[in-house]
C-alpha positions, 0 to 999 in steps of 0.5 A: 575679220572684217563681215559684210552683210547686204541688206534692203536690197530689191533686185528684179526678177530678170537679175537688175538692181537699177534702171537703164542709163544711169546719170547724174539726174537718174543714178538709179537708171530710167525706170530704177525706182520702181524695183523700191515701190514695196519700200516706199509704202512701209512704216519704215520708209515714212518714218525714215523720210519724216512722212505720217502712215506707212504699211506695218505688213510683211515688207515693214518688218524686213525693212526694219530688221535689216537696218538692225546694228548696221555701223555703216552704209557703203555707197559707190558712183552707181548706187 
């Protein structure tokens, strides 16, 4: 049987995972990358960019334990 697992994912408070108006030129919506400001601050998210520093904290350690044994990432038009 097949398993799905959802992770890295930042939803707002009020129940969005994107921004307004999503396009080609803002595929996640106007606005959209802010619901991601914890995860460009990681240790995670610098090394995954090929960036120097990054935070070790709380958000570091999620963001690193929920890329763990994942075969394969599945992304659709509005991703």
């Amino acid at each position: 049987m097949a398993k799905l697992r959802v992770h890295n994912f930042s939803i707002s408070i009020d129940g969005y995972a994107a921004g307004p108006n999503q396009t080609l030129e803002t595929p996640m919506g106007v606005g959209g990358e802010s619901l991601h400001t914890w995860m460009f601050k990681t240790l995670f998210w610098h090394d995954m960019v090929g960036k120097e520093g990054g935070d070790e904290g709380i958000d570091n350690t999620f963001a690193m334990e929920g890329d763990e044994r994942i075969g394969a990432t599945i992304m659709g038009r509005n991703m």
